[in-house]
SEKEFI-272454 format. One record per residue (C-alpha): residue number from 1; residue in three letters; chain; x, y, z. Coordinates in steps of 0.05 Angstrom, whole numbers. Example, Ala and Ser with C-alpha at 12.3 -4.5 7.8 and 13.67 -1.06 7.14 Angstrom:
! SEKEFI-272454
 resi resn chain      u      v      w
    1  ALA     A    246    -90    156
    2  SER     A    273    -21    143
! end
This chain:
! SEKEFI-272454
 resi resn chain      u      v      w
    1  UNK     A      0      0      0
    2  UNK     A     29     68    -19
    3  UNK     A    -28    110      6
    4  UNK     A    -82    115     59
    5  UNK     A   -147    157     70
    6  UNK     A   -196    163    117
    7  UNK     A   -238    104     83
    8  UNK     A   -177     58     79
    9  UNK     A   -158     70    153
   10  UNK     A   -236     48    171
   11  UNK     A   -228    -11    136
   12  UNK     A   -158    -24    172
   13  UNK     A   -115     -9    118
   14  UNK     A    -51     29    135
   15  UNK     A      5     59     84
   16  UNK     A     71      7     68
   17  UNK     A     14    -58     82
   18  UNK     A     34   -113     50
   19  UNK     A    -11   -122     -1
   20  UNK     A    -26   -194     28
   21  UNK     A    -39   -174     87
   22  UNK     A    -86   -118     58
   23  UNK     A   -125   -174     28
   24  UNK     A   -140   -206     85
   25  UNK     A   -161   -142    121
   26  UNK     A   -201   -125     73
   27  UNK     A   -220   -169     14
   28  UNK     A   -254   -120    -27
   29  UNK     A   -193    -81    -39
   30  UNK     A   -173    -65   -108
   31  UNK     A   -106    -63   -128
   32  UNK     A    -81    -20   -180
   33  UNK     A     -3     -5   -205
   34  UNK     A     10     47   -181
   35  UNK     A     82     79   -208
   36  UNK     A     51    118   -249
   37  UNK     A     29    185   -212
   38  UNK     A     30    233   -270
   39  UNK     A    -40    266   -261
   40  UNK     A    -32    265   -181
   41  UNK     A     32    297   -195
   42  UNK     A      1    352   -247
   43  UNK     A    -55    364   -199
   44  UNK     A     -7    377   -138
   45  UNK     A     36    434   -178
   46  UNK     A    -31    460   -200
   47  UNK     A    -63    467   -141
   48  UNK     A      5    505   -110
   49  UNK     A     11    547   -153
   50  UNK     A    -70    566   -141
   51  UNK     A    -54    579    -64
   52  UNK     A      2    614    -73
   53  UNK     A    -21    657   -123
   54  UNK     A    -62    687    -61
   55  UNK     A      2    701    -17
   56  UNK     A     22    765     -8
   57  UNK     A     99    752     23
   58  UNK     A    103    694    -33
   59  UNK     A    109    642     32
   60  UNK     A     85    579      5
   61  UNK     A    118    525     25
   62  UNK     A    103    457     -2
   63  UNK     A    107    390     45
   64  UNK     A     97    333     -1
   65  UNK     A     41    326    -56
   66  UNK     A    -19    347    -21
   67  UNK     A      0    398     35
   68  UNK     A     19    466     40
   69  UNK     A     39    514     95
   70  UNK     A     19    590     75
   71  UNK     A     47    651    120
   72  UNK     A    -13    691    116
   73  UNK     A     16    738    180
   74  UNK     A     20    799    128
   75  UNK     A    -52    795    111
   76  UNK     A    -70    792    177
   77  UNK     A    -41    842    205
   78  UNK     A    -54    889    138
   79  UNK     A   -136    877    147
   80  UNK     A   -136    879    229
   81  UNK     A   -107    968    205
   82  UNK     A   -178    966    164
   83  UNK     A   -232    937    219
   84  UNK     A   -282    983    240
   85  UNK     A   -271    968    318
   86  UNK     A   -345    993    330
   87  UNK     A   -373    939    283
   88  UNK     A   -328    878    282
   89  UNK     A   -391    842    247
   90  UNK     A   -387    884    181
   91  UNK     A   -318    875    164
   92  UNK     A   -290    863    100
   93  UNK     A   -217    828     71
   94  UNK     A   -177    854     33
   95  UNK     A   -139    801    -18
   96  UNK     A   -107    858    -61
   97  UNK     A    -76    916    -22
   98  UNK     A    -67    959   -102
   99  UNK     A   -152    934   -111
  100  UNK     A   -190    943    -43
  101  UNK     A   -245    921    -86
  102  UNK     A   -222    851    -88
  103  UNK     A   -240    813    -26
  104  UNK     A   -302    785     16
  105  UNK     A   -341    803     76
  106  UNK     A   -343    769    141
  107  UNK     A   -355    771    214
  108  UNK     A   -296    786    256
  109  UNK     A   -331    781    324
  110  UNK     A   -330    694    306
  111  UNK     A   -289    641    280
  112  UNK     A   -300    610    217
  113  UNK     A   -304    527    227
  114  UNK     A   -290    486    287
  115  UNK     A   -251    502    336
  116  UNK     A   -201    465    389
  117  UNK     A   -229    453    447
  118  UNK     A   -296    466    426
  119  UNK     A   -304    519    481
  120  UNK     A   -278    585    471
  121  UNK     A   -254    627    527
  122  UNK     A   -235    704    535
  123  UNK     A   -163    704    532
  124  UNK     A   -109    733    490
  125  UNK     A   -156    789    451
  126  UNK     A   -102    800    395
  127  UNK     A    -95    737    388
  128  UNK     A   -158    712    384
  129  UNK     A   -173    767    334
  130  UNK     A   -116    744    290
  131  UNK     A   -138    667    296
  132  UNK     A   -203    690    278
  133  UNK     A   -181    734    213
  134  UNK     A   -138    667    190
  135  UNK     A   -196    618    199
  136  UNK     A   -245    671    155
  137  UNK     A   -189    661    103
  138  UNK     A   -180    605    104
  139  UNK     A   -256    584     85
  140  UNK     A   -247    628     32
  141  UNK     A   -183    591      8
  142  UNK     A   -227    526      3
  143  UNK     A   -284    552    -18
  144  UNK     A   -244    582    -77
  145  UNK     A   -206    521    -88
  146  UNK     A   -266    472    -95
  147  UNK     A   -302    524   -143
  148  UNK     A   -251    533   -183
  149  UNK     A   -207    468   -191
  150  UNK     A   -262    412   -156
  151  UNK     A   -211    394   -102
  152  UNK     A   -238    395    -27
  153  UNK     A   -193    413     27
  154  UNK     A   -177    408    102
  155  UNK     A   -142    474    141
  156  UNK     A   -102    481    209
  157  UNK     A   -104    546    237
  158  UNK     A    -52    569    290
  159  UNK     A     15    612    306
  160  UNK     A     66    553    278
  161  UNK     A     77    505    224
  162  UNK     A     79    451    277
  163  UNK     A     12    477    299
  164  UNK     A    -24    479    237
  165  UNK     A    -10    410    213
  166  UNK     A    -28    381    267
  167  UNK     A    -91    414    279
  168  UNK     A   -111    403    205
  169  UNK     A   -117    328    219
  170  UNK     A   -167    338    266
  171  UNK     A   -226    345    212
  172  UNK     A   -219    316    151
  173  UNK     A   -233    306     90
  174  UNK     A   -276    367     76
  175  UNK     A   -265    421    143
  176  UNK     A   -231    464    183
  177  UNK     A   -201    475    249
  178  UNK     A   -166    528    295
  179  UNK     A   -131    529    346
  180  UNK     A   -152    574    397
  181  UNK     A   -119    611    456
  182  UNK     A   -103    611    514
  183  UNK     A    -30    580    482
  184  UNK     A      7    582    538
  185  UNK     A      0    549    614
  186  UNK     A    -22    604    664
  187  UNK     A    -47    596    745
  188  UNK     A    -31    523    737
  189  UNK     A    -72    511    680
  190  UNK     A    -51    470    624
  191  UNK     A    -62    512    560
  192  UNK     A    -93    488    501
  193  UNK     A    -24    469    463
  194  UNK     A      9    427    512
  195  UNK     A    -63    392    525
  196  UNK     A    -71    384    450
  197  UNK     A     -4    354    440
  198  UNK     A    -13    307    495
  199  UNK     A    -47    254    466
  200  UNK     A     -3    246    402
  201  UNK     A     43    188    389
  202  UNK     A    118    219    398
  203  UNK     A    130    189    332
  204  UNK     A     70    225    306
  205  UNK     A    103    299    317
  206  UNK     A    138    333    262
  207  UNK     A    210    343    267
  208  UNK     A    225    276    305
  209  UNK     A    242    226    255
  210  UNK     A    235    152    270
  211  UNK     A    305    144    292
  212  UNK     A    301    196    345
  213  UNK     A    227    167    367
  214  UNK     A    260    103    370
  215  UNK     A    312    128    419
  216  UNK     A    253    163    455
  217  UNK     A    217    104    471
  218  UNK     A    272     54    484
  219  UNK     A    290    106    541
  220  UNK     A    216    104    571
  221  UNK     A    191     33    562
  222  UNK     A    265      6    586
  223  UNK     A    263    -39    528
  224  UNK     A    263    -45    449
  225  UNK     A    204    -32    429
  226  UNK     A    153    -78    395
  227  UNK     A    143    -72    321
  228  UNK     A     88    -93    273
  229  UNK     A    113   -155    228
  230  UNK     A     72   -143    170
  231  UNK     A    103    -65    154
  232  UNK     A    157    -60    105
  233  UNK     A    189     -5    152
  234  UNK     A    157    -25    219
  235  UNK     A    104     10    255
  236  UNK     A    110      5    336
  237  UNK     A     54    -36    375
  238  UNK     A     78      5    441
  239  UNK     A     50     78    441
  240  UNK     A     92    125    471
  241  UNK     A     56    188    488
  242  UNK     A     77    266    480
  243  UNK     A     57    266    553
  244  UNK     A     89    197    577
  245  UNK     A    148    236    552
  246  UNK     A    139    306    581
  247  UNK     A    116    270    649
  248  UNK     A    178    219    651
  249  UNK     A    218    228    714
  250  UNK     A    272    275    694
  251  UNK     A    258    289    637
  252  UNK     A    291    347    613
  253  UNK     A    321    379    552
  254  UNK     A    393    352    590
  255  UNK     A    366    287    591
  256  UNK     A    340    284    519
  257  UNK     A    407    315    494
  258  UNK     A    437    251    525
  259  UNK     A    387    205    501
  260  UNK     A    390    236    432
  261  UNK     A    459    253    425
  262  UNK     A    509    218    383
  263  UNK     A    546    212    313
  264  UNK     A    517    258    256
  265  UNK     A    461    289    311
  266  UNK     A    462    363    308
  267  UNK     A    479    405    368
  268  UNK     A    424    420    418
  269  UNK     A    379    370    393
  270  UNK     A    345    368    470
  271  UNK     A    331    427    463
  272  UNK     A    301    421    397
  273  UNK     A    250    364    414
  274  UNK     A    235    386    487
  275  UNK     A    210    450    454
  276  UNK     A    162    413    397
  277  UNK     A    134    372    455
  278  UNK     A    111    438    477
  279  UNK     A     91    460    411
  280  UNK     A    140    522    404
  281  UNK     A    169    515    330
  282  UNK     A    205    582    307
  283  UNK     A    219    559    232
  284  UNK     A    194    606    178
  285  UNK     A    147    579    128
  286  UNK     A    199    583     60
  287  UNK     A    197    628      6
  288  UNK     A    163    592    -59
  289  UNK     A    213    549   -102
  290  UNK     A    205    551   -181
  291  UNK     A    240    486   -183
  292  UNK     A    247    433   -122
  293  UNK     A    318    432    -81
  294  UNK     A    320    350   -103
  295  UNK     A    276    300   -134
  296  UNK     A    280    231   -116
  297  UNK     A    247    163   -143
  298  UNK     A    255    100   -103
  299  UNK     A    220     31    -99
  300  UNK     A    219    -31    -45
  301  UNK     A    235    -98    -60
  302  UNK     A    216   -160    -12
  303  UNK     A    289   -184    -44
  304  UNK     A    340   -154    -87
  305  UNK     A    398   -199    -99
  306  UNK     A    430   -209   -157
  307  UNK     A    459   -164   -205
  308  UNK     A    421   -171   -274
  309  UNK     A    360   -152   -223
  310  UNK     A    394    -82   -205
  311  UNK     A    411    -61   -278
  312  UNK     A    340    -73   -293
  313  UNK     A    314    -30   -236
  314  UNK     A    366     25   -247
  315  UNK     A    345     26   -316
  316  UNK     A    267     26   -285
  317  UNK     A    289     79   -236
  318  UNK     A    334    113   -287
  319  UNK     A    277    128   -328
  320  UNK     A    227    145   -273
  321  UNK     A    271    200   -251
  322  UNK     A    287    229   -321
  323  UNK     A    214    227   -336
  324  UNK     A    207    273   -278
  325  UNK     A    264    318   -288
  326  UNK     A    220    335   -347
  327  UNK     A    160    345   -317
  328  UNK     A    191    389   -257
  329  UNK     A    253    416   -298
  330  UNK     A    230    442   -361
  331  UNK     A    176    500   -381
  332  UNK     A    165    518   -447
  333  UNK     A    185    594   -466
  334  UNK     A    168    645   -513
  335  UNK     A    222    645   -569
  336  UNK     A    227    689   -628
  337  UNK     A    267    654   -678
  338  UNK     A    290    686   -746
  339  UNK     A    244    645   -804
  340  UNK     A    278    660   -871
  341  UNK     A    239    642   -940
  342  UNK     A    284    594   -983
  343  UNK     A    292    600  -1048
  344  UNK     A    229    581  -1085
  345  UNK     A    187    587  -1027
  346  UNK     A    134    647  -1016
  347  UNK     A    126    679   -949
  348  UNK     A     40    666   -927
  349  UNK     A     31    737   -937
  350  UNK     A     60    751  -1007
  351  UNK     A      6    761  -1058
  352  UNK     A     22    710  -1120
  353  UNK     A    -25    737  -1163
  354  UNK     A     24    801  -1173
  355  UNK     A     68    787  -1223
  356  UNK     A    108    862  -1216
  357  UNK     A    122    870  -1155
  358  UNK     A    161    937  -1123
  359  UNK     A    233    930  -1118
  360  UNK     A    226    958  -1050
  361  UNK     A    176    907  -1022
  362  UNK     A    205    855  -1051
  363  UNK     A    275    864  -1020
  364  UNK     A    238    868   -952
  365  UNK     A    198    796   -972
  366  UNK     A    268    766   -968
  367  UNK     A    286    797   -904
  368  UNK     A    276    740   -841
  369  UNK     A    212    748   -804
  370  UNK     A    208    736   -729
  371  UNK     A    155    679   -713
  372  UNK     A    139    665   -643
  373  UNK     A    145    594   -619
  374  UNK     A    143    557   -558
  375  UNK     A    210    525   -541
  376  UNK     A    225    484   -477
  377  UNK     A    283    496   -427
  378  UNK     A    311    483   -367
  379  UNK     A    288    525   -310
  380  UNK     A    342    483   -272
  381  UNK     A    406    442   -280
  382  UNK     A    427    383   -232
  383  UNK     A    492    384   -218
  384  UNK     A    499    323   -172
  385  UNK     A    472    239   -178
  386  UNK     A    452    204   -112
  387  UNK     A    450    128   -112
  388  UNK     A    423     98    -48
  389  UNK     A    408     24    -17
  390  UNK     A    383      4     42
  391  UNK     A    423    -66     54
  392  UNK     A    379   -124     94
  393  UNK     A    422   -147    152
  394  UNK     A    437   -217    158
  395  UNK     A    381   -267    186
  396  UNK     A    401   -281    272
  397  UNK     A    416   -353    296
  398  UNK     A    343   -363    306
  399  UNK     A    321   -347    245
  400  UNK     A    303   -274    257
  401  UNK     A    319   -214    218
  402  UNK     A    329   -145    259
  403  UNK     A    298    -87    226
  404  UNK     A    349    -44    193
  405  UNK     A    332     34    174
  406  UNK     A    398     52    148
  407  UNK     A    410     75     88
  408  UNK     A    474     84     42
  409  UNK     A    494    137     -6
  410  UNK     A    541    145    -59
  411  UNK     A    535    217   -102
  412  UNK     A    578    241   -178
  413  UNK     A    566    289   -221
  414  UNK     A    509    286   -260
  415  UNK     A    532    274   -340
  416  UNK     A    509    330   -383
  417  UNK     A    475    277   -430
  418  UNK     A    418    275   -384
  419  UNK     A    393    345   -394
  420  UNK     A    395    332   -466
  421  UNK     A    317    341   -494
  422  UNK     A    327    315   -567
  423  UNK     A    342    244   -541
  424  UNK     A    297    197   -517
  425  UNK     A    289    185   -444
  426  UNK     A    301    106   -450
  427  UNK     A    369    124   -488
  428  UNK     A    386    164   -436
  429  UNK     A    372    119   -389
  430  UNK     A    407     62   -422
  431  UNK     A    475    102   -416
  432  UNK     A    468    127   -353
  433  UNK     A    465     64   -323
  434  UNK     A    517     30   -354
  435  UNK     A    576     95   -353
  436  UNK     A    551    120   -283
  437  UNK     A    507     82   -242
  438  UNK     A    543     14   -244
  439  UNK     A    604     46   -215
  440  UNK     A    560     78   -158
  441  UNK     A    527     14   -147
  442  UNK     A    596    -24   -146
  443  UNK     A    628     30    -94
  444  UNK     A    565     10    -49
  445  UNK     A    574    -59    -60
  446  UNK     A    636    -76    -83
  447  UNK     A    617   -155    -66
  448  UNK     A    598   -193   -130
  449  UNK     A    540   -226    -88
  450  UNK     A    505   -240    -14
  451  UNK     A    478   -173     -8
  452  UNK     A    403   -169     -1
  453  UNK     A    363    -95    -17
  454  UNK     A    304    -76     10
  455  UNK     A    304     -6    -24
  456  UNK     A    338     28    -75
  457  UNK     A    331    106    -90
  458  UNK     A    356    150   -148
  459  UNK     A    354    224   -140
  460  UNK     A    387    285   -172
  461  UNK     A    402    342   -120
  462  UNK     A    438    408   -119
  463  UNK     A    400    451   -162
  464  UNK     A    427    511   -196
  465  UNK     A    374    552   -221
  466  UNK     A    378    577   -287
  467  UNK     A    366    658   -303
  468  UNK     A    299    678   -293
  469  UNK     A    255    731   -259
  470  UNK     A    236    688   -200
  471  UNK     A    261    707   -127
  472  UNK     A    310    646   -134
  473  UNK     A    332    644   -204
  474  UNK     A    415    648   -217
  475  UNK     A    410    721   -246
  476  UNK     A    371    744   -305
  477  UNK     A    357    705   -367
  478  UNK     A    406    746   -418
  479  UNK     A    393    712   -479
  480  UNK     A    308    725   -461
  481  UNK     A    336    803   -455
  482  UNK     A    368    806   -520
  483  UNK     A    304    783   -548
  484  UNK     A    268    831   -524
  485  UNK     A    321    890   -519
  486  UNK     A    278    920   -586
  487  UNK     A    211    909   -558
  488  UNK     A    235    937   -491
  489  UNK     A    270    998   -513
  490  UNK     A    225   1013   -578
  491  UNK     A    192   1072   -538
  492  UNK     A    257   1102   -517
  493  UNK     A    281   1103   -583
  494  UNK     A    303   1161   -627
  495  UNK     A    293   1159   -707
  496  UNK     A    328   1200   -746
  497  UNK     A    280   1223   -803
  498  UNK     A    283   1194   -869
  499  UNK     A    317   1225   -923
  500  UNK     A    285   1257   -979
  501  UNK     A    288   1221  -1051
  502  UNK     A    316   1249  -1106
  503  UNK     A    261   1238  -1145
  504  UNK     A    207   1272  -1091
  505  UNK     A    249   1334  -1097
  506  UNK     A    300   1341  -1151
  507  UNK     A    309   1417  -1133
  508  UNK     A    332   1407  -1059
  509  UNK     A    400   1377  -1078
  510  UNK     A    443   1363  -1002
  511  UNK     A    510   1399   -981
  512  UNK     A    571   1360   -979
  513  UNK     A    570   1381   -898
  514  UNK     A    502   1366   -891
  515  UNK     A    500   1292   -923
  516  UNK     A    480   1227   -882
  517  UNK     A    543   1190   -869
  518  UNK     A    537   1131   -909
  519  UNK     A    557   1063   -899
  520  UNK     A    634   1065   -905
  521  UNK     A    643   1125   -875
  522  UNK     A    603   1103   -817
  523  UNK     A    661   1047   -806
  524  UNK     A    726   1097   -804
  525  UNK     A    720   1120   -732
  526  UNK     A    770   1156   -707
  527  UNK     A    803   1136   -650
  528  UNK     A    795   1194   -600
  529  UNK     A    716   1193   -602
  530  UNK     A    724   1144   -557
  531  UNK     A    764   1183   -511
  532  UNK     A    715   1203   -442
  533  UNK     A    701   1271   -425
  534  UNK     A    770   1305   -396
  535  UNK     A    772   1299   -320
  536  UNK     A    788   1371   -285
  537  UNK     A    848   1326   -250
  538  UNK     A    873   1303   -311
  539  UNK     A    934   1333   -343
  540  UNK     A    954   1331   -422
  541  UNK     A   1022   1292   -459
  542  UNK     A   1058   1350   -478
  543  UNK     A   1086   1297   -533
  544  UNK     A   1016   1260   -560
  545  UNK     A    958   1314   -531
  546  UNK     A    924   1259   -492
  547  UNK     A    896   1275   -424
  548  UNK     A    919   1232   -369
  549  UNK     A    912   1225   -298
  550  UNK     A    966   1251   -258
  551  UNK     A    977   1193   -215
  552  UNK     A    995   1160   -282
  553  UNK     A   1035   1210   -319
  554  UNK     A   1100   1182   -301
  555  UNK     A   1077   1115   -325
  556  UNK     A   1048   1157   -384
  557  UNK     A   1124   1182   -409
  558  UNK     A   1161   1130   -399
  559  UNK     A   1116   1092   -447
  560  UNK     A   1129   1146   -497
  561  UNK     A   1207   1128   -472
  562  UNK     A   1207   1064   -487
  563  UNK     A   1157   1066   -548
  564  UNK     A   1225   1121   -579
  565  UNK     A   1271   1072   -558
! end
């Protein structure tokens, strides 16, 4: 099983169930292949790029293929200048701050949706006005989403990232919920985050991985914890609590920093985790990304042993992720591109039924017209290949296999071939396997057999954006800006105007001082029109006339020194 919704989890089916085991859960379960995620991927980037078309701060952070974390703390604080504190009930947002127009009425003095706890109590005005602002928007948000693309939504509503995830679980499919103040614990009273994060699995909390929640439990059961057998990565029968661990005797950020703490853990990791059992996460909600910082395809194996098996999986995989390079990598651009009539041919426009046509227009008929076309191109380049395995470890004396999360890397450059679009992506593939990836694999496994893979993942990583006019992009586009250098500057332009015809009037014959300067003439430049305006520092050569700084007039003569010599 790769996914699971709310239906599935009724009818006890969980995400990475075997599918045997899903059968016998449930027989009425349908199984469908599914590597192909194409239009799930499609309608993730389009639904994105709907929500964050609405940000203000361009704060649209993705987390997966269905979520999204929008800081919306601009907006908020932009329409709480506008209420009319005398009548909180009328009150209209503001989407646009240039269009005031643009927007929808609601009722501040409420929240929009559920709420958590049900109950609301007087605490924290500003805060609760804020909340209450968010949650209004946020039914907006879905109501606009479903109207427009079909999709329903759920929404978390709170102060944090942590927060709002969390809280969004609380009513799906189709809802919302807030979380609502008082935050923090006052006159001995447990406030509503610590009470709310309570009951939550510690593996269940963002930021602690299953490593660290496996190190977390270990420490309060006083034993390895249980594991499901049927899970291709193991799901714990022994639920350890947010509050088992807050309550724990001596339990501490010290104590979780020891618990925590060893090779590749970064510093102050008690810290860290003693303040998301709490619920306090300061990280920012990140800017929006025109391209993704990596993109990865893997795939689990029950076994993986032999080497013909790996080529053919690396070629699977190979393909997979150049597939999706595409997809993620590559936009199609405006190009103007210079479209010539050859010899014989007649541009669209030409009218054949002329047979005298001006010498005039037809010197311009040969000219090269500009036709717009639609060309792709890399919004991104690759720079780096990540092979990675995750090895079985070999079955115990009794038979037993212990349950092995590691994972092992090996990263090259990525060959330019791969960006190449005029190839086709099983070519690609084909080569990329055999002059790269075979020598990754080998470095990971240098033994010619008795290694056993549950998982093997390709990715490409460390992006470098190409020129663009996004927030993140490498610089400007330069070739796009000599395109459109004429278009650009058109208005700014100065024409000189056209010179009278000798035939228009014969009479009016031009000076010799006031002729155009024609074509040749136009070439002999002479040299000291490119001379800058003289400086009031500078000094002239008494020997060439030239004016010259006079920090560098010594330097200056004994040029003309050596230049005599």
């Amino acid at each position: 099983m790769c996914r699971d919704l709310e239906e599935t989890r009724r009818r006890g089916l969980r995400k990475l169930q075997l599918i045997k085991e899903a059968r016998e859960v449930c027989p009425d379960v349908i199984v469908v292949l599914g590597e192909d995620i194409g239009r799930f991927r499609d309608a993730s980037k389009t639904l994105y790029q709907f929500l964050r078309s609405f940000s203000w701060n361009d704060r649209a952070e993705r987390l997966g293929f269905d979520e999204v974390w929008l800081d919306v703390t601009d907006m908020i604080e932009y329409n709480i200048s506008l209420l009319n504190q005398h009548d909180l009930s009328q009150s209209f947002f503001v989407l646009q701050k240039d269009d005031p127009t643009q927007g929808f009425a609601f009722d501040a003095t409420c929240y929009a949706g559920p709420t958590h706890p049900n109950s609301v109590t007087a605490d924290d005005e500003v805060l609760s006005l804020r909340l209450k602002i968010g949650s209004h928007l946020a039914l907006h948000l879905r109501n606009e989403l479903e109207r427009k693309t079909g999709y329903t939504s759920t929404v978390g509503i709170s102060t944090s990232k942590l927060l709002s995830k969390l809280v969004g679980n609380m009513h799906k499919p189709r809802d919302q919920t807030t979380l609502i103040p008082p935050y923090v614990c006052r006159d001995g009273q447990v406030g509503n985050v610590v009470s709310f994060l309570d009951d939550y699995e510690i593996g269940k909390i963002p930021g602690i991985g299953s490593k660290l929640a496996q190190k977390i439990r270990r420490h309060i059961l006083q034993h390895e914890p249980d594991f499901e057998k049927g899970l291709v990565y193991g799901e714990t029968k022994e639920r350890v609590t947010v509050k088992d661990v807050r309550l724990a005797e001596g339990m501490g950020p010290e104590t979780l920093e020891k618990v925590l703490a060893g090779p590749g853990s970064p510093h102050g990791i008690g810290n860290k985790i003693w303040a998301l059992l709490h619920g306090i996460d300061d990280t920012e909600v990140s800017l929006a990304k025109a391209v993704p910082s990596q993109i990865s395809i893997e795939d689990s194996y029950i076994r993986l042993d032999t080497l013909p098996e790996v080529l053919k999986q690396l070629k699977k995989l190979s393909c997979s992720l150049i597939e999706r390079m595409r997809i993620d990598l590559v936009s199609a651009v405006d190009d103007e591109s210079d479209h010539s009539p050859r010899d014989g041919e007649f541009e669209p426009e030409q009218d054949l039924e002329k047979n005298v046509v001006d010498h005039d227009i037809k010197h311009e008929s040969k000219q090269p017209t500009k036709a717009r076309v639609r060309s792709p191109t890399w919004l991104a380049h690759p720079k780096t290949i990540r092979l990675s395995t995750r090895p079985r470890l070999p079955l115990n004396p009794d038979g037993t296999r212990t349950r092995s999360f590691k994972r092992i890397s090996h990263s090259a450059p990525l060959p330019n071939y791969v960006l190449s679009l005029a190839n086709p992506i099983d070519v690609i593939a084909e080569k990329l396997v055999h002059d790269t990836l075979i020598g990754m694999f080998r470095k990971l496994h240098p033994e010619k057999a008795g290694w056993n893979l549950s998982l093997v993942n390709l990715a490409v990583t460390n992006m470098a954006e190409a020129g663009g006019e996004s927030r993140t992009a490498n610089g400007r586009d330069i070739g796009s800006m000599f395109k459109r250098q004429e278009t650009v500057h058109k208005e700014f332009t100065a024409y000189a105007d056209e010179p009278t015809t000798p035939e228009a009037e014969p009479a009016q014959k031009s000076k010799p001082e006031e002729s155009s300067i024609s074509l040749n003439s136009s070439l002999e430049v002479d040299d000291n029109s490119w001379i800058e305006e003289e400086n009031e520092d500078d000094e002239r050569c008494g020997i060439c006339g030239m004016p010259v700084p006079l920090f560098a007039m010594p330097a200056h003569l004994r040029f003309h020194e050596v230049k005599d010599e």
